[in-house]
N, C-alpha and C positions, 0 to 999 in steps of 0.2 A: 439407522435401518441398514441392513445388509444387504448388499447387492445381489445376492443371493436369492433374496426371498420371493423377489418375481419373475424371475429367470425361467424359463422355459427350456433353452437349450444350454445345457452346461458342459464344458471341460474341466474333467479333473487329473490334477499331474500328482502321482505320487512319486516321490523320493525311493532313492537304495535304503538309505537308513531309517525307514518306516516299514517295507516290504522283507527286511531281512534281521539276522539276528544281531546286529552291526556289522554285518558281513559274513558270518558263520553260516550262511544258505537262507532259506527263505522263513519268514516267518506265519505258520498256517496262522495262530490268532492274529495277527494282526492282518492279514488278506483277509479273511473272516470276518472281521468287524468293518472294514471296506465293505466287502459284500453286502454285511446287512443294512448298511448305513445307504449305499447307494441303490439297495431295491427296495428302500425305504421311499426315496426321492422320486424311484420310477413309480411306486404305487401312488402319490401325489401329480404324474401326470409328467413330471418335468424326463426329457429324453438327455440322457448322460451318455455322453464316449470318457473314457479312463487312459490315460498315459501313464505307463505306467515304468519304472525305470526294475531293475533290480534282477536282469538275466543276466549279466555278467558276474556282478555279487555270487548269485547261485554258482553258474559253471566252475567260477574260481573254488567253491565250496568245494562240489562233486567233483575236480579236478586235484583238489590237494594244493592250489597253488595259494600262497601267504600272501603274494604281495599282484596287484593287478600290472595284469601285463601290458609290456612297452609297444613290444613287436605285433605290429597287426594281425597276421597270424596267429597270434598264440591269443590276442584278444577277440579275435571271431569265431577260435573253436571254443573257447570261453563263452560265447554269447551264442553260440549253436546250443552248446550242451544245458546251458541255465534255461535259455529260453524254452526246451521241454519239459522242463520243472514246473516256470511261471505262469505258462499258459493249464498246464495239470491242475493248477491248485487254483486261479482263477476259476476254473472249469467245476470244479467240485464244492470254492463255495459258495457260488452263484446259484447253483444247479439246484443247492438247500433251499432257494427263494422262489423256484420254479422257470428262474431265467436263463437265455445263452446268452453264450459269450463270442464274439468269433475275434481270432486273432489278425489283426491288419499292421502289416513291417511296411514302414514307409523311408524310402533316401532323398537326401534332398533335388537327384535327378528326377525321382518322382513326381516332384511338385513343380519342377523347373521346366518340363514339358509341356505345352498345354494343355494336351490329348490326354495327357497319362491323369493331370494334373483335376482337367475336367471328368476323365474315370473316378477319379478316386473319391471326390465331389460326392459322384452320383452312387459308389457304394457305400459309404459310412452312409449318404443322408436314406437309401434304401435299408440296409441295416437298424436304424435308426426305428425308422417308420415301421418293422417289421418287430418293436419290442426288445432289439438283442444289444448289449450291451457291447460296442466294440471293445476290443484292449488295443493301444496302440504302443507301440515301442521302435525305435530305431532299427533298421534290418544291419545290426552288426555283423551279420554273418557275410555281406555281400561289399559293403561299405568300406570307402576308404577315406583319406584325409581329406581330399579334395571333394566330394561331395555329401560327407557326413554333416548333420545340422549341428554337431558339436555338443550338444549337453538337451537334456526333455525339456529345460525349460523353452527351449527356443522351439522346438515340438510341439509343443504345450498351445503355443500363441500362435503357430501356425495352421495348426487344427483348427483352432477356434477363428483364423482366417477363413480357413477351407468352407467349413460349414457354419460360418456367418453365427455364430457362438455369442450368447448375450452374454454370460459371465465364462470368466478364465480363475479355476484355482486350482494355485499352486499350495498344496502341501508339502512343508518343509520341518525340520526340527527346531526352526527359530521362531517364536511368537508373531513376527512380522518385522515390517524394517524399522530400524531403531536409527536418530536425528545423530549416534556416532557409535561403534561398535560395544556394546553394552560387557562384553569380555575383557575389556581393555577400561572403558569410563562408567564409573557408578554415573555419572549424570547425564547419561543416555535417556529416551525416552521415545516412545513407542508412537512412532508416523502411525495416527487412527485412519486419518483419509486424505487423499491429495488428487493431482490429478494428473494420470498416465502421461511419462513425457516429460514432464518436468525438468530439467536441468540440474536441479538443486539434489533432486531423487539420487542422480548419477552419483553425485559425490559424495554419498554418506554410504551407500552401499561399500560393502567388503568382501573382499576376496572368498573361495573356496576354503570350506570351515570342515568339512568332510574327509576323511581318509579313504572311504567309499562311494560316494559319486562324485562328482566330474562339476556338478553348479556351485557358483557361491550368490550373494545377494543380487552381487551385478547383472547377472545373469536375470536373475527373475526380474529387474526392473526393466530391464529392456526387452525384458518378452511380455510384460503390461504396454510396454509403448508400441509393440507389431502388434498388438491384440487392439488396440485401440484403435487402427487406423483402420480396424472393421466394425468397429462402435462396441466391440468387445470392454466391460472392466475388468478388472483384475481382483483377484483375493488372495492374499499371500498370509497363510496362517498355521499355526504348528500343529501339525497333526501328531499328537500329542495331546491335543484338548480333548475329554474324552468326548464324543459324539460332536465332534464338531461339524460336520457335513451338515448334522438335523438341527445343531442349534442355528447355524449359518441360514437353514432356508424356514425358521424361524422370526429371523429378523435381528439375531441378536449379534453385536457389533463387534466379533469377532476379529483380532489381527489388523493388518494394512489391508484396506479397500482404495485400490485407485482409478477412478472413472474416466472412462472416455470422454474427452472433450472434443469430440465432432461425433457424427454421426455414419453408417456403413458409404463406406466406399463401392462404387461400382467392380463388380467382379474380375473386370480387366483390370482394372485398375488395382487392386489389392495383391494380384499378380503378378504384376508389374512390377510393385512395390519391396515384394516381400520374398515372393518364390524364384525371379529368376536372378541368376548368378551376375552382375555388373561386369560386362566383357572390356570396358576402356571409361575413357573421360574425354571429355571435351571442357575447357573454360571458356565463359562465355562473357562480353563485355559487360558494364553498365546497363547500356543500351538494352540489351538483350534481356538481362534476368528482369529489369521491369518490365517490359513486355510480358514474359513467360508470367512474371507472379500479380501483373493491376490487371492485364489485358488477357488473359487465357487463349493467347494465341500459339502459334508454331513457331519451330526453332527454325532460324533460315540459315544456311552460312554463313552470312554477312555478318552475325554477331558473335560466330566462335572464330576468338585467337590462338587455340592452342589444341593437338591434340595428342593424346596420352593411346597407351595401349595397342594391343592388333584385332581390332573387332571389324565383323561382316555387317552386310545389309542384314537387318533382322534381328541385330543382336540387343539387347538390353547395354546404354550408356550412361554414365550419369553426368550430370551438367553441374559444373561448378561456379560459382561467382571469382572473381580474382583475386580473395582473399581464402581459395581453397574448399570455401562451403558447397555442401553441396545444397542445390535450388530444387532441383529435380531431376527425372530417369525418363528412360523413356525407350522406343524402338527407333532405330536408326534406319533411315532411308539408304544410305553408302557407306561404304568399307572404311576403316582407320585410311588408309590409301590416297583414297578419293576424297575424301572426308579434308583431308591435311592438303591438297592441292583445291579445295574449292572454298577454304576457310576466306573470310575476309569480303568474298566476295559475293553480288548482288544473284538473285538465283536466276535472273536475263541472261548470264554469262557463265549458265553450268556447262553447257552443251557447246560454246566453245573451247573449254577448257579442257574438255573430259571427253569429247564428242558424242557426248549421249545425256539425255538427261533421265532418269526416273524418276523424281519428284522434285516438284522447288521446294520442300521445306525437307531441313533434314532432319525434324522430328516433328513427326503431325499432332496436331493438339489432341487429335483424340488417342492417339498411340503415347502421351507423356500425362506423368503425374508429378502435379509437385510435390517436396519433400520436407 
């Protein structure tokens, strides 16, 4: 059965090389057949947002340029100029179905703030409710290295954090993910169903297969394991099947399906996890990570030996065990600073140390998630 078939709220992420002509600009039949496929799904009841990649493709097109640019600049007038292409022809063949479209550019400062973060929430799930199909895409126009999400699939799973998304699919040009690169070994074989996370998943995935977008497998498996930490699964299937969208909410067993293995996480919590940037590290003893992971209690100083980074009160840190893993994240009570001068010690003896205390733990159980 396809994860698909009882879905109510759906993310769909399409590829550069489904939305264009392999890069030659954009492809009307094939947005076209998107269109019809997804207000197919909307006339069944089910509410779709689209990620959708393929403005820079375009711009590169209407700009004459051959090869995608290196230099930021020249890839955000690229991503200006496409993206009034993509959103056109969304617009037009939606519009055939009787539905809107409205276009939403998200950075990952967007989603890192909480205010912006919880905006953004409440317009896609407004949007939504109101029949209109979002498109969503990266705002390359305004984006740089340091807070671009890097590739839609990681988009893709972050969406479907945002607005609490039962199914995530990615459409890609690969059937789904294969047990060893099927371009390389005839005795490859096609992962039907697993479950989001998995470790094994990591290591069969392969690199960027693309000369036009930016994802390769790895990409999509680890944006099924951020989708899951909101009870999101995952479909990872080649859009290239003809009507695969309607066979998928069919029921029929279409590509890789990989299921979440827990259930939604608390709202804080998935933001924590997912959307804001990890400003430093702390390692923390023995003592410690069992506490945080049998006992679901707070981190105190006493059990961090070590501290990495230059992060504030406030900041998102992550907690490491002493072989480097990370346990869990969480908000920090005190500065890299403070943090490194109260380490070791009982939180009786913050306030002699530092002459002030603001909290004995320095990360409160309801401010940390494990990992």
């Amino acid at each position: 059965m396809s994860l698909l078939q009882q879905a109510n709220c759906i993310v769909i992420k399409v590829g550069s090389s489904l939305v264009t002509n392999n890069g030659e600009g954009l492809d009307r039949q094939a947005i076209a057949a998107w269109a019809e496929q997804i207000a197919a799904l909307n006339k069944m009841g089910r509410q779709i947002v689209l990620v959708s990649s393929g403005a820079v493709a375009e711009g590169m097109q209407r700009l004459g340029l051959r090869k995608r640019p290196t230099a930021v600049n020249e890839l955000q007038a690229a991503a200006a100029v496409g993206q009034m292409g993509l959103v056109q022809m969304y617009e037009s063949c939606f519009s055939q179905h009787g539905l809107h479209t409205a276009q939403v550019l998200l950075t990952h400062d967007d989603l890192s703030d909480r205010k912006r973060y919880l905006n953004a929430r409440s317009t896609l799930r407004t949007l939504l409710s109101l029949g209109v199909i979002p498109i969503i895409n990266e705002n390359d126009t305004v984006v740089t290295d340091e807070i671009r999400f890097g590739d839609n699939d990681t988009l893709g799973s972050l969406v479907a954090n945002l607005i609490e998304a039962d199914v995530l699919v990615i459409l890609t040009d690969q059937s789904g993910l294969y047990s060893a690169d099927p371009r390389k070994d005839k005795q490859a074989v096609l992962i039907q169903q697993a479950l989001a996370g998995d470790a094994e998943l990591e290591k069969m995935a392969g690199g960027a297969g693309s000369a036009v977008g930016t994802g390769g497998m790895l990409t999509k498996i680890l944006a099924a394991k951020r989708a899951a930490r909101s009870g999101a699964g995952t479909i990872i299937a080649s859009g290239r099947e003809p009507e695969v969208l309607l066979k998928l909410a069919q029921g029929q067993a279409i590509g890789t399906h990989l299921r979440a293995g827990q259930g939604k996480l608390q709202a804080k919590q998935q933001w924590m996890a997912d959307h804001l940037r990890v400003a430093g590290k702390v390692t923390l003893d023995a003592g410690a990570v069992k506490v945080l992971r049998d006992q679901g209690k707070s981190l105190l100083p006493v059990g961090v030996v070590k501290v990495e980074g230059n992060f504030e009160r406030g900041d998102v840190v992550a907690c490491l065990d002493e072989q480097g893993q990370e346990v869990a994240r969480g908000l920090v009570n005190y500065s890299a600073a403070e943090t490194a001068r109260i380490l070791r010690t009982p939180s009786n003896e913050i306030a002699q140390i530092l002459g002030y205390v603001d909290e004995s733990e320095l990360i409160h159980r309801d401010n940390l998630i494990l990992m």
